[in-house]
gemmi code that builds the backbone of each chain (N, CA, C; Angstrom):
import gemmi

chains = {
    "A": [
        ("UNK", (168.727, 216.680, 14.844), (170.167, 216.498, 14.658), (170.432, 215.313, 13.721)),
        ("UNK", (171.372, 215.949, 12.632), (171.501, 214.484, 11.911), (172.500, 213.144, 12.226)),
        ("UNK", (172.366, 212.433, 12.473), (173.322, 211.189, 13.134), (174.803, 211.429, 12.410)),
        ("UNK", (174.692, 211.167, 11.502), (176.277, 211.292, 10.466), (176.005, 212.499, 9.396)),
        ("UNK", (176.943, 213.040, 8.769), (177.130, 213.912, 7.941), (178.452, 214.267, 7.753)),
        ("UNK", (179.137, 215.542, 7.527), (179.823, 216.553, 7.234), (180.147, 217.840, 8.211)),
        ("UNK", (181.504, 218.228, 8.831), (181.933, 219.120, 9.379), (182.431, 220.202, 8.239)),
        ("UNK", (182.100, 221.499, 8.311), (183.022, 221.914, 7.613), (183.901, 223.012, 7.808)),
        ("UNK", (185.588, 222.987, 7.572), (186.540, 223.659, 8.740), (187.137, 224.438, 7.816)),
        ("UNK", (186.801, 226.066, 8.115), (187.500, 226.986, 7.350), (188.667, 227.498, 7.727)),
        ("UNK", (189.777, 227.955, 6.745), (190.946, 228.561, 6.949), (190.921, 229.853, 6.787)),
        ("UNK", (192.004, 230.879, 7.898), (192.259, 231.779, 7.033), (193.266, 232.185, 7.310)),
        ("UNK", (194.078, 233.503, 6.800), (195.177, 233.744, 6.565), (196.403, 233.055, 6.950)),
        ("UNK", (197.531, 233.432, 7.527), (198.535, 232.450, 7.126), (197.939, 230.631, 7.289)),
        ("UNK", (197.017, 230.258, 8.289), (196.570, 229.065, 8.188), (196.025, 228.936, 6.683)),
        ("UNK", (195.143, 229.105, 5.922), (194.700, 229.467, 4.622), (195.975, 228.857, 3.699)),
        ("UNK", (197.122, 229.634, 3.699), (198.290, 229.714, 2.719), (199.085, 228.533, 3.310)),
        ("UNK", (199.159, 228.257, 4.494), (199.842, 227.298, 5.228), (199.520, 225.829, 4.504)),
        ("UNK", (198.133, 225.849, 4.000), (197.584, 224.698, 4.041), (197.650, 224.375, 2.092)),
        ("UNK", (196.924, 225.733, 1.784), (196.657, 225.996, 0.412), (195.160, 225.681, 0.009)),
        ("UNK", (194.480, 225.764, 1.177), (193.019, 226.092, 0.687), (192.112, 226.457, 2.077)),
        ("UNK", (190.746, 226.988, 1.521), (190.250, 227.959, 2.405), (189.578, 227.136, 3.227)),
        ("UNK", (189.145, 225.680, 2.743), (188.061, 224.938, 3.081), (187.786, 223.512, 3.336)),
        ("UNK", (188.021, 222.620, 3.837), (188.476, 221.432, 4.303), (186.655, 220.780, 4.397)),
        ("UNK", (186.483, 219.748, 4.183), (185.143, 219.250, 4.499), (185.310, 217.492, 5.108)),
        ("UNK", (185.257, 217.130, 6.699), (185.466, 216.230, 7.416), (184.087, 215.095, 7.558)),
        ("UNK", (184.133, 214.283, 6.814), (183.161, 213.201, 7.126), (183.249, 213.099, 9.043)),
        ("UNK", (181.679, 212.960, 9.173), (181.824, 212.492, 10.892), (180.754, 211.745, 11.557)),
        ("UNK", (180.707, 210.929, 12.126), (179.597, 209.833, 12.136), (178.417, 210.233, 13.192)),
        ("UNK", (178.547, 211.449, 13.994), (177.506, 211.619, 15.189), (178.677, 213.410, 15.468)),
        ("UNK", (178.049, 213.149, 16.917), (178.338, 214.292, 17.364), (180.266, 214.135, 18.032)),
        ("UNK", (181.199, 214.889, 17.768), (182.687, 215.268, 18.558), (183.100, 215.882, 18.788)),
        ("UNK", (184.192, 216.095, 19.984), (184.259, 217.229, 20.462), (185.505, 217.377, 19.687)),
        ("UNK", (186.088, 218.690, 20.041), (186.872, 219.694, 19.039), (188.243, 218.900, 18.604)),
        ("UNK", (188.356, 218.571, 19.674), (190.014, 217.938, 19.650), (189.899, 216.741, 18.296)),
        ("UNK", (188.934, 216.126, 18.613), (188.463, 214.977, 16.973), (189.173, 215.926, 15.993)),
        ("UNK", (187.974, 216.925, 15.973), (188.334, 218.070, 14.760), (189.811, 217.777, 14.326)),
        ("UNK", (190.278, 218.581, 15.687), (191.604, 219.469, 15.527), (192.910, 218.053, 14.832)),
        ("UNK", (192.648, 217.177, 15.061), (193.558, 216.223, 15.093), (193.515, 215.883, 13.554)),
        ("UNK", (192.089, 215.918, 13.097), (192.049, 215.137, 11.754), (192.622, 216.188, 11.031)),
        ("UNK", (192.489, 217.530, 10.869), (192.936, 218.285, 10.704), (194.504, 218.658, 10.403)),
        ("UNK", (194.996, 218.608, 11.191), (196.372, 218.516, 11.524), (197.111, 217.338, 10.816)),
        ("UNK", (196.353, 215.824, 10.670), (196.759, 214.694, 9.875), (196.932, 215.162, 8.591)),
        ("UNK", (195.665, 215.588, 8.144), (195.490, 215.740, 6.787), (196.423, 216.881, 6.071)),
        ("UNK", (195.789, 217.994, 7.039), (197.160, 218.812, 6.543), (198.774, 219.309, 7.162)),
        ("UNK", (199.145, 218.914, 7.096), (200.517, 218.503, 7.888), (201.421, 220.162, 7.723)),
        ("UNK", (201.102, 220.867, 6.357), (201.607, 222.297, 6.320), (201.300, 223.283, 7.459)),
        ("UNK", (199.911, 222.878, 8.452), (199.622, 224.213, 9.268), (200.341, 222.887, 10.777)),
        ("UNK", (201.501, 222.007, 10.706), (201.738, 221.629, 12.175), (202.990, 222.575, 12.696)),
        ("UNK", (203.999, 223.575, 12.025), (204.138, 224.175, 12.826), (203.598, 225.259, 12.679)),
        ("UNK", (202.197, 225.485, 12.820), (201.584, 226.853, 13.501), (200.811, 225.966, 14.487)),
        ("UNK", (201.052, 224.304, 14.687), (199.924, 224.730, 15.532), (199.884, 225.109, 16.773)),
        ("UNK", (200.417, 225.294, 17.630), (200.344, 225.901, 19.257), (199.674, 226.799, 19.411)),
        ("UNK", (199.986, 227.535, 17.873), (199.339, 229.132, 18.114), (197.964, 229.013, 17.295)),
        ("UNK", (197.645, 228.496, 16.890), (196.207, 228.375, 16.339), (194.692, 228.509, 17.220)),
        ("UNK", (193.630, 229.397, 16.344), (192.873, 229.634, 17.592), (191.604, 228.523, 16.502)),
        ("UNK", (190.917, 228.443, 17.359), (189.707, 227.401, 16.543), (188.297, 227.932, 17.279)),
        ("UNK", (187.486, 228.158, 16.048), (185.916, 228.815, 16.763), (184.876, 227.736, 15.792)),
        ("UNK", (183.536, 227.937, 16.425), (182.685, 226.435, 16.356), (181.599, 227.737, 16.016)),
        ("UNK", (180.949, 227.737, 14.996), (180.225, 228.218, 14.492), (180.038, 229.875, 14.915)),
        ("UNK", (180.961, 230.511, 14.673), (181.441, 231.964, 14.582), (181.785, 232.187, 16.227)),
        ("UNK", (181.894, 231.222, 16.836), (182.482, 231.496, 18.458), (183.756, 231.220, 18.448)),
        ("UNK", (184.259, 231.531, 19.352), (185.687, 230.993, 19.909), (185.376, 229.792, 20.613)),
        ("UNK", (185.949, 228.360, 20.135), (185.465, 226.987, 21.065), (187.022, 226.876, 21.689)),
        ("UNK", (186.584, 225.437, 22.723), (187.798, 224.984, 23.277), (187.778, 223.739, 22.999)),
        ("UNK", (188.923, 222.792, 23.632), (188.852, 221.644, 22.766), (187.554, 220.495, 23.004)),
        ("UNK", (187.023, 220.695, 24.019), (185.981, 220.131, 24.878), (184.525, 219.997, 24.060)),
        ("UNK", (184.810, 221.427, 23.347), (183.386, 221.807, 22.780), (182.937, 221.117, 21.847)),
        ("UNK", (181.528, 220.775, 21.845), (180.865, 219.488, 21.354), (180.213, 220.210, 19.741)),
        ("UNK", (180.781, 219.337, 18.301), (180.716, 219.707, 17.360), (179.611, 218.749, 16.738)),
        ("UNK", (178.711, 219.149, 16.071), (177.386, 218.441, 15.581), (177.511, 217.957, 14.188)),
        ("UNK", (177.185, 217.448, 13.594), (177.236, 217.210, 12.349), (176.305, 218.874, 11.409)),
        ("UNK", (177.692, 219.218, 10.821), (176.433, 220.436, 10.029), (177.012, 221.431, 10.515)),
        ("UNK", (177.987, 221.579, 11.346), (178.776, 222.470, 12.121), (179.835, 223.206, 11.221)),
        ("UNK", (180.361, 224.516, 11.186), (181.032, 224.952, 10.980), (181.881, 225.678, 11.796)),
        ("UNK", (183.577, 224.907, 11.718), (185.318, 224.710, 12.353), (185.843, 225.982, 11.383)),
        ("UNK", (186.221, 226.860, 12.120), (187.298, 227.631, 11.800), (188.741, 227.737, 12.438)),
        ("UNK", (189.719, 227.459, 12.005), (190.995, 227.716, 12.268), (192.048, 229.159, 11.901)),
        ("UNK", (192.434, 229.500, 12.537), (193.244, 230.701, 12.514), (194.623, 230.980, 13.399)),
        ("UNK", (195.080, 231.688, 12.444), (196.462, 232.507, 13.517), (196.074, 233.481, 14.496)),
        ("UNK", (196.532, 233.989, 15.156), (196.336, 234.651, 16.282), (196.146, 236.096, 15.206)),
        ("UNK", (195.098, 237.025, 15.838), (194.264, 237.828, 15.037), (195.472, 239.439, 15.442)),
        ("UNK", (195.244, 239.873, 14.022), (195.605, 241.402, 13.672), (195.259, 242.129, 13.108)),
        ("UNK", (194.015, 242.730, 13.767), (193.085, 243.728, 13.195), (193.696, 245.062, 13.651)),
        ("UNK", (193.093, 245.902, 13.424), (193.517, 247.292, 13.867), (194.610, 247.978, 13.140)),
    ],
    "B": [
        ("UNK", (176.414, 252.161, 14.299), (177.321, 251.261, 13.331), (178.193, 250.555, 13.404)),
        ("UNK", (178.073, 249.153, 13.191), (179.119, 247.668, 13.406), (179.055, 247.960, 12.185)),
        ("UNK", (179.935, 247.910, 11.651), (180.219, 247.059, 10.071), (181.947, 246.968, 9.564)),
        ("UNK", (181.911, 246.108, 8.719), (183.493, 245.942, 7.806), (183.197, 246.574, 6.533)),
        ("UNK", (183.939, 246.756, 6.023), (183.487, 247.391, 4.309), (185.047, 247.371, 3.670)),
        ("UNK", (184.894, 247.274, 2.100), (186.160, 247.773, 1.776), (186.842, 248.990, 0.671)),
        ("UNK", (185.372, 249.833, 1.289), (185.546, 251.490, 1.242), (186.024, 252.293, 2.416)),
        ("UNK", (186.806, 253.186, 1.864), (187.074, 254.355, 2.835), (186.361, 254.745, 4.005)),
        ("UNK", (187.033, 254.747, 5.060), (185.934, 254.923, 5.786), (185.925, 256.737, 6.363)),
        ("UNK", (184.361, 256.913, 5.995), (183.805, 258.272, 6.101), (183.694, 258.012, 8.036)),
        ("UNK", (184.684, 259.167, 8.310), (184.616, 259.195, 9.947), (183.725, 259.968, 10.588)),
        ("UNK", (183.663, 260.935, 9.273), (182.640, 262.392, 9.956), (181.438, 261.502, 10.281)),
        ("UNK", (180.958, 260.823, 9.532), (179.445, 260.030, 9.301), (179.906, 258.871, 10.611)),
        ("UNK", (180.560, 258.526, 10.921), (180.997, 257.891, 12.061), (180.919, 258.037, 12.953)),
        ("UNK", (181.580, 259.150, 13.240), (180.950, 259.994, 14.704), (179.393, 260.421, 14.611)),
        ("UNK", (178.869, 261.207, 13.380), (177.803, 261.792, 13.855), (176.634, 260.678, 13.859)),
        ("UNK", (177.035, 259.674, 13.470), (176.023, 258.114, 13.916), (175.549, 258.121, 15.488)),
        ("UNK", (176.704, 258.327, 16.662), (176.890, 258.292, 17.645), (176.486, 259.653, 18.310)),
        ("UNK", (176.698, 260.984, 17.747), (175.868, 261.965, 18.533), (174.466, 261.846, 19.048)),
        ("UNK", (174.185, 262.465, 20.447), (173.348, 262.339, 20.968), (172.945, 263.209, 21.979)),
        ("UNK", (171.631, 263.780, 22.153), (171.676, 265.033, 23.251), (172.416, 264.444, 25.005)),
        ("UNK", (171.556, 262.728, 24.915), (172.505, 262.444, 26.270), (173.820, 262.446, 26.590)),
        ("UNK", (174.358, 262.372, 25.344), (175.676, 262.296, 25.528), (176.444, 264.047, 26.272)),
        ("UNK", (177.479, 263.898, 26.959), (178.302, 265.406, 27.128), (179.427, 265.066, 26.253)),
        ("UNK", (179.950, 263.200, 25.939), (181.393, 263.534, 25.457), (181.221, 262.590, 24.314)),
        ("UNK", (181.600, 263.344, 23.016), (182.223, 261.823, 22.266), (183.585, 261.759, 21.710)),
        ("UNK", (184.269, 260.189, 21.749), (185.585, 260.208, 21.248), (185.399, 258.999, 20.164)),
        ("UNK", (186.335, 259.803, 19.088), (186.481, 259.387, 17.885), (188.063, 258.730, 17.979)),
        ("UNK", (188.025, 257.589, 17.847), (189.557, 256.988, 17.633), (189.565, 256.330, 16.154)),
        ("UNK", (190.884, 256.846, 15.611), (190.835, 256.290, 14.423), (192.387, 255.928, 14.657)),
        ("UNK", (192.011, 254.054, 13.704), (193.712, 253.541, 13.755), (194.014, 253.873, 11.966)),
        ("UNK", (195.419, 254.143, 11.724), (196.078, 254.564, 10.816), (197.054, 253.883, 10.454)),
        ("UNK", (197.531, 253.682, 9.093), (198.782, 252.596, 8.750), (200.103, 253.789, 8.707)),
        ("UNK", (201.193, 252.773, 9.442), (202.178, 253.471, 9.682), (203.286, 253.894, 8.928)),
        ("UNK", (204.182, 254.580, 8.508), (204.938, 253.950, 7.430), (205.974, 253.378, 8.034)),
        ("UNK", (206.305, 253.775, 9.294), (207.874, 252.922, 9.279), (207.251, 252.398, 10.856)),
        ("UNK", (207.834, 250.691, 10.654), (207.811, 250.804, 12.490), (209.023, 249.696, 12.800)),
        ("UNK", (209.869, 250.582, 13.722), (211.046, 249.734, 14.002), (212.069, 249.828, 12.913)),
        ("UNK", (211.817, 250.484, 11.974), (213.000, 251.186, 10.950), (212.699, 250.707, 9.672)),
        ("UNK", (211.862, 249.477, 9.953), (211.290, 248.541, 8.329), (210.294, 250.161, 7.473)),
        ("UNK", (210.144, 249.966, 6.572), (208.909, 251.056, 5.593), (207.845, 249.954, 4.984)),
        ("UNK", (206.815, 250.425, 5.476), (205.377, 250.065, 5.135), (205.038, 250.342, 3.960)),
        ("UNK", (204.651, 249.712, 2.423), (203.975, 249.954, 1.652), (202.935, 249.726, 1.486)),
        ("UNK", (202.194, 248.854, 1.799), (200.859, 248.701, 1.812), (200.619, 247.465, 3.130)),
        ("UNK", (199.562, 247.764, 3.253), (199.040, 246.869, 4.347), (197.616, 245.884, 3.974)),
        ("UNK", (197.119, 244.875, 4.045), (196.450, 243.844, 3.246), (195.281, 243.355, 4.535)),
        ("UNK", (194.071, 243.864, 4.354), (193.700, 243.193, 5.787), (192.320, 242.479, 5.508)),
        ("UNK", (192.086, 241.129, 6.150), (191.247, 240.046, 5.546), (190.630, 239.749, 6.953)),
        ("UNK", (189.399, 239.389, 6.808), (188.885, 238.987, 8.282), (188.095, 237.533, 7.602)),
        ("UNK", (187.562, 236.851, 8.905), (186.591, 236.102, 8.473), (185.122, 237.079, 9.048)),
        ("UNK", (184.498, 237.143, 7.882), (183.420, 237.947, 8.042), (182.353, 237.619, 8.512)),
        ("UNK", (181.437, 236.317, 8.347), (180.753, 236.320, 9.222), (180.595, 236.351, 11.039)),
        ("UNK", (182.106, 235.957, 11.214), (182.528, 235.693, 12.337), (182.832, 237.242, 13.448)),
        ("UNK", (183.652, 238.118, 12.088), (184.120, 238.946, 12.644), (183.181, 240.394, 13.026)),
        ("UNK", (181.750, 240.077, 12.306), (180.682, 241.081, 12.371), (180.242, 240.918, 13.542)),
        ("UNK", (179.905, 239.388, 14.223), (179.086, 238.740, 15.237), (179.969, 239.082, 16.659)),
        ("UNK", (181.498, 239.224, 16.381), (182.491, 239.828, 17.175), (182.568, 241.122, 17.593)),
        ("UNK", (182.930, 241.885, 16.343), (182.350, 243.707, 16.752), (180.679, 243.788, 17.246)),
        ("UNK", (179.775, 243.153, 17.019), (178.475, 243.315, 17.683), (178.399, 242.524, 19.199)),
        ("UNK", (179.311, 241.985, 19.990), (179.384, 241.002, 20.812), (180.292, 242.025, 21.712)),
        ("UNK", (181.537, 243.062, 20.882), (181.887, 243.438, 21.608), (181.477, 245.016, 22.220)),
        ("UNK", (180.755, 245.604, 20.994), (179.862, 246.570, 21.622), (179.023, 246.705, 22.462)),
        ("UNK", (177.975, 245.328, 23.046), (177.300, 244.768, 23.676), (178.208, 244.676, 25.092)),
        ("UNK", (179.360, 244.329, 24.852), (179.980, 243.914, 26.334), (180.622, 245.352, 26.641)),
        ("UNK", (180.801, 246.562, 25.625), (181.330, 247.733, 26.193), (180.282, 248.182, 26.862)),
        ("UNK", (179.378, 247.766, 26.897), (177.546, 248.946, 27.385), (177.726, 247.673, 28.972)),
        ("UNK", (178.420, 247.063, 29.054), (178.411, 246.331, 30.546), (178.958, 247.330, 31.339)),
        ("UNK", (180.525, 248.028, 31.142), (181.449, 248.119, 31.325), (181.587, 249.753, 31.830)),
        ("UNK", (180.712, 250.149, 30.384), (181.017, 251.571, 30.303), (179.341, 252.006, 30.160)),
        ("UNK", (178.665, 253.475, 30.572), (177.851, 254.186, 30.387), (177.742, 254.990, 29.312)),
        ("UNK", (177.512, 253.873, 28.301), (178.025, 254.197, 26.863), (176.545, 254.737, 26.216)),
        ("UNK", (176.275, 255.851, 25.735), (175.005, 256.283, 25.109), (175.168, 254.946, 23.412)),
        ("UNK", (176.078, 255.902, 22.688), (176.153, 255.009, 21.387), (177.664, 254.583, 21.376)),
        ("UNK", (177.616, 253.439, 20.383), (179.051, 253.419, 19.766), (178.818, 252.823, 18.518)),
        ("UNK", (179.815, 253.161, 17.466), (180.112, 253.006, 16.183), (181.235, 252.336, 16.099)),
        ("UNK", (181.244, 251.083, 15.455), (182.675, 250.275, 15.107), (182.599, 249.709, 13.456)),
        ("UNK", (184.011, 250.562, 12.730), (183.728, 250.059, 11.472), (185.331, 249.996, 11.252)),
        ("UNK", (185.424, 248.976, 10.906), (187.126, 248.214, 9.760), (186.878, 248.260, 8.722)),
        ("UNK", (188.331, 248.632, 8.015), (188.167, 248.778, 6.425), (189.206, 247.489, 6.432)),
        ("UNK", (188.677, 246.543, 4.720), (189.541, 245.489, 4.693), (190.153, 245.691, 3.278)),
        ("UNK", (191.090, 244.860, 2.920), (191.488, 244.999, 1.555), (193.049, 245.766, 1.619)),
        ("UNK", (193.435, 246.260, 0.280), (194.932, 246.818, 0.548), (194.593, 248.316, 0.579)),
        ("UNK", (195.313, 248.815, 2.285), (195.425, 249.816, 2.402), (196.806, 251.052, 1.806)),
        ("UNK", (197.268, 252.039, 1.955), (198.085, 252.526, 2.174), (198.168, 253.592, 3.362)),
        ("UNK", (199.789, 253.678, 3.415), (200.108, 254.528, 4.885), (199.237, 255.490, 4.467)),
        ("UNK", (199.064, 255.783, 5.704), (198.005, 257.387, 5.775), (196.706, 256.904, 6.034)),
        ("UNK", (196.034, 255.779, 5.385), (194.887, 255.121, 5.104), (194.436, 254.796, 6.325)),
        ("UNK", (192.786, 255.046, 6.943), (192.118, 254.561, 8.231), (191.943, 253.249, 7.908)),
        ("UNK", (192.245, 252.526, 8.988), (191.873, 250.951, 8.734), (190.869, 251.021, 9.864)),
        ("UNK", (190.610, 251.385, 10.616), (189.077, 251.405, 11.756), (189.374, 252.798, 12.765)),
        ("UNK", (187.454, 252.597, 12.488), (187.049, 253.938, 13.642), (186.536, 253.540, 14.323)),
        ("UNK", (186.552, 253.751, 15.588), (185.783, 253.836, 16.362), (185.149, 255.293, 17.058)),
        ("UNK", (183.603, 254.992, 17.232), (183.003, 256.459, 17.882), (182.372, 256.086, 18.849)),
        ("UNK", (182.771, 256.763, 20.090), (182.035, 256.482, 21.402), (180.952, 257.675, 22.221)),
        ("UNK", (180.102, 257.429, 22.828), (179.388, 258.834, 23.038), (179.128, 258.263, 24.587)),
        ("UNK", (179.092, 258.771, 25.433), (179.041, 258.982, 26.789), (178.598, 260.222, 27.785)),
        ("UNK", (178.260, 260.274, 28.787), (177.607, 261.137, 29.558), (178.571, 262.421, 29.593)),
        ("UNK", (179.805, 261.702, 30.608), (181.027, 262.345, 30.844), (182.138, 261.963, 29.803)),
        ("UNK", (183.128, 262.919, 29.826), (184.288, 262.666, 28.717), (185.388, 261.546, 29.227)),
        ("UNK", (185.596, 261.050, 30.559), (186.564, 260.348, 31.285), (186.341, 258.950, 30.422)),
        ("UNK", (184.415, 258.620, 30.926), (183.670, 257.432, 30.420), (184.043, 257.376, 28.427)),
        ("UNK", (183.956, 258.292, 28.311), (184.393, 258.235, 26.432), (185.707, 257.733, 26.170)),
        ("UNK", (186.762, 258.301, 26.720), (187.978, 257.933, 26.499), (188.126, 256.694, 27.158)),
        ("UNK", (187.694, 256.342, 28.023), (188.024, 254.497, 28.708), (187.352, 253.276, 27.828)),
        ("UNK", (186.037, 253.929, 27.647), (185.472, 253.310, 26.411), (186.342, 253.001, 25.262)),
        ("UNK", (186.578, 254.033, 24.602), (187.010, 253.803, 23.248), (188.232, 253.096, 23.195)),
        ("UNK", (189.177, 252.747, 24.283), (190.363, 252.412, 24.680), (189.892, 251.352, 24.710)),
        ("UNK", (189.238, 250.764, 25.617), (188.854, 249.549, 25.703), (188.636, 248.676, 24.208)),
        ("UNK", (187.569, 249.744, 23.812), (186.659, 248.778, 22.273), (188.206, 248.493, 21.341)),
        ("UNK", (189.664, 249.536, 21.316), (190.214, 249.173, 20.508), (190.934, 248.209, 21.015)),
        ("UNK", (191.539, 248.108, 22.127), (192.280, 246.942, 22.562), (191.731, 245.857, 22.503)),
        ("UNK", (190.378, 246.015, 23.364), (189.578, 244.131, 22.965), (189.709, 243.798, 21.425)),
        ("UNK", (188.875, 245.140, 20.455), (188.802, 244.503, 18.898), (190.359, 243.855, 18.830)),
        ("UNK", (191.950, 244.872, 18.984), (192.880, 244.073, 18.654), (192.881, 242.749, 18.995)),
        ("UNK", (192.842, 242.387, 20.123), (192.659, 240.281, 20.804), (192.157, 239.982, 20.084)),
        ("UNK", (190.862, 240.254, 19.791), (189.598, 239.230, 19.926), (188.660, 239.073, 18.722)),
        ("UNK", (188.936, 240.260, 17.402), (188.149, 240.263, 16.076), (188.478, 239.288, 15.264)),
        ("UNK", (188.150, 238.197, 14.660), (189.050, 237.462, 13.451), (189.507, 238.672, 12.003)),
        ("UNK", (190.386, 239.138, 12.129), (190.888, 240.154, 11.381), (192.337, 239.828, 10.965)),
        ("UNK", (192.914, 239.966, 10.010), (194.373, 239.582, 10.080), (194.822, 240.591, 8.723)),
        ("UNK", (196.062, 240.903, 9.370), (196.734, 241.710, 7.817), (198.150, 241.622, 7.304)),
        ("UNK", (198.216, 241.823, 6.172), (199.769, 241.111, 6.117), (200.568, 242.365, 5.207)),
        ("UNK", (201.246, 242.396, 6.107), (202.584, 243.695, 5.542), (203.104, 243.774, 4.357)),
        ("UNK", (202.988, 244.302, 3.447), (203.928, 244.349, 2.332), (205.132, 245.565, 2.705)),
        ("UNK", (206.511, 245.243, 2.791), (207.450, 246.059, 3.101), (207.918, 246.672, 1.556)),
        ("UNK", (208.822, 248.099, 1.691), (208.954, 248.492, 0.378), (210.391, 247.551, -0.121)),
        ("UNK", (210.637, 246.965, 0.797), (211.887, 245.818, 0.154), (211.495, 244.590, -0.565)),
        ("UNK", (210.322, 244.215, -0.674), (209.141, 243.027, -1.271), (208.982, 241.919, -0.444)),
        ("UNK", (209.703, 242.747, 0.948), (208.885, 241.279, 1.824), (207.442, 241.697, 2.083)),
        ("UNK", (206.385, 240.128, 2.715), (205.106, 240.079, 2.615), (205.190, 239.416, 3.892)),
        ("UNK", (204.447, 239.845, 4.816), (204.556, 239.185, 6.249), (203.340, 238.917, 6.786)),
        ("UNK", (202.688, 238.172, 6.672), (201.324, 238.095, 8.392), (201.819, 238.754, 9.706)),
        ("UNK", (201.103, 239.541, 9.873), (201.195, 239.965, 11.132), (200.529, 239.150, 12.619)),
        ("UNK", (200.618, 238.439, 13.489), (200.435, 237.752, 14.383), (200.817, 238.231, 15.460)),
        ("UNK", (200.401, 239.514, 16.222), (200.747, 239.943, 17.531), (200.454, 238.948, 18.474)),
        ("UNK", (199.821, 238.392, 18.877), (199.399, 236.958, 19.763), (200.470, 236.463, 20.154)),
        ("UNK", (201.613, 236.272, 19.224), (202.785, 235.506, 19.599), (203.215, 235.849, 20.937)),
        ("UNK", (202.163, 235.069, 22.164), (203.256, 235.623, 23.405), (204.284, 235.360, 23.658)),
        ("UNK", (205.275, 234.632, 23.177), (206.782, 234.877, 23.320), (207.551, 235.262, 23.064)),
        ("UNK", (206.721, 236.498, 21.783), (207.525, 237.600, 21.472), (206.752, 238.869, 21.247)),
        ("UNK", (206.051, 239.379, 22.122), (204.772, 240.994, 21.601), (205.928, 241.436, 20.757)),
        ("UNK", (207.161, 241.937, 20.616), (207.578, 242.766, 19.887), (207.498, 242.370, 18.180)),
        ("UNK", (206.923, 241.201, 18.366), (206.808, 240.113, 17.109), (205.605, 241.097, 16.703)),
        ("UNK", (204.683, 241.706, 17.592), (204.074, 241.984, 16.487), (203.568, 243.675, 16.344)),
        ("UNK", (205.224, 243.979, 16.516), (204.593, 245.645, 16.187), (204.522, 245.739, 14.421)),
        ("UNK", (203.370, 245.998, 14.070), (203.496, 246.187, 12.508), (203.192, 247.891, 12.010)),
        ("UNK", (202.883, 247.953, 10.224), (202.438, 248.923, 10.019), (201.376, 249.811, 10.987)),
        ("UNK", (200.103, 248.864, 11.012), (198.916, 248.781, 11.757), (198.793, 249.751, 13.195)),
        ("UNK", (197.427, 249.671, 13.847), (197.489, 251.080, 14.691), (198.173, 249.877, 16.111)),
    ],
}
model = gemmi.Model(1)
for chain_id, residues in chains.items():
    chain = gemmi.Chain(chain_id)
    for i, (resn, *xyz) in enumerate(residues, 1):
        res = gemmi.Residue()
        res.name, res.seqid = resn, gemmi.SeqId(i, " ")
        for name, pos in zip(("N", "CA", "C"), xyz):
            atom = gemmi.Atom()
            atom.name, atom.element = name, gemmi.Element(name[0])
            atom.pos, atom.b_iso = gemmi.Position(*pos), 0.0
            res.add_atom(atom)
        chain.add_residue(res)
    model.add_chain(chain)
structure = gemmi.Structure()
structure.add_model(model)
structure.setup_entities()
């Protein structure tokens, strides 16, 4: 595990356009859990704060919660609530 | 067959993925873009997933239909990109012993995929509005009846 590195937190659709890019890359000094994420996130880009209630967030192609422990090297996805079908 | 693609999707080859002598029943569900829903008209429909995510999802959720159901095979494939009405946006093919087990199956695989796939599509109306569709919104489901199945 590397001590410090890089998170990196993808967007997509209306979050994506909300923000105006697909791909966000978070300096991070060790290991944090999601809510770190979610917060810096939300600072930086201030266009996706009103979606956020409804925003879902997954930790390397899972669905995480805010608890869930993010590593350096990790890949954060953010999204709107899904409409497939 | 799990897969996304953003070709047509061949259903015949869909189902017959899933034939099988064990099987007695298979059901083929296919979702379709609508043209009108709620009085708005559908011109095209736009549908984007996150893909690595959303492959590991349809294979996660086929896996959890074989918990559930006495499922011989199943086939799950989404088409992404801009559709039009008429156009299949996903099949699903289920094969099962009995026909009861086929139809609960395939019900199931489409309702979970709706929750739970990272998939998203966004409406183009023939008036030039462009909408995300977000059924999730629980404080309003009617928020999200769209083109879509």
């Amino acid at each position: 595990m590397t001590p410090s590195g890089t998170v990196t937190v993808l967007f997509f659709a209306a979050a994506r356009e909300a923000i105006g890019t697909a791909e966000l890359s978070l300096p991070v000094s060790g290991p944090v859990i999601l809510t770190e994420i979610q917060q810096q996130v939300l600072q930086r880009a201030i266009g996706l704060q009103p979606l956020q209630h409804r925003l879902l967030w997954a930790v390397n192609n899972q669905y995480a919660l805010p608890a869930t422990m993010i590593q350096p090297g990790d890949t954060v996805a953010c999204f709107p609530p899904v409409s497939g079908g | 067959m799990i897969q996304l693609t953003d070709q047509p999707l061949d259903y015949t080859a869909i189902t017959e993925s899933v034939r099988d002598p064990a099987a007695g029943a298979v059901v083929l569900f296919l979702g379709t873009v609508r043209d009108f829903t709620a009085g708005e008209q559908t011109q095209q429909l736009e549908y984007e997933a996150y893909q690595q995510m959303a492959e590991s999802s349809l294979k996660q959720l086929a896996d959890e239909a074989s918990t559930h159901f006495p499922i011989v095979k199943a086939a799950i494939v989404h088409r992404l990109g801009v559709l039009q009405p008429g156009d299949v946006a996903v099949a699903i093919a289920v094969s099962t012993p009995h026909r009861a087990q086929a139809f609960a199956a395939g019900q199931w695989l489409i309702d979970t995929l709706k929750q739970r796939v990272p998939i998203w599509k966004r409406e183009h109306y023939t008036d030039g509005r462009v909408l995300w569709q977000h059924p999730a919104a629980a404080t309003d489901a009617a928020a999200g009846q769209s083109g879509g199945t």
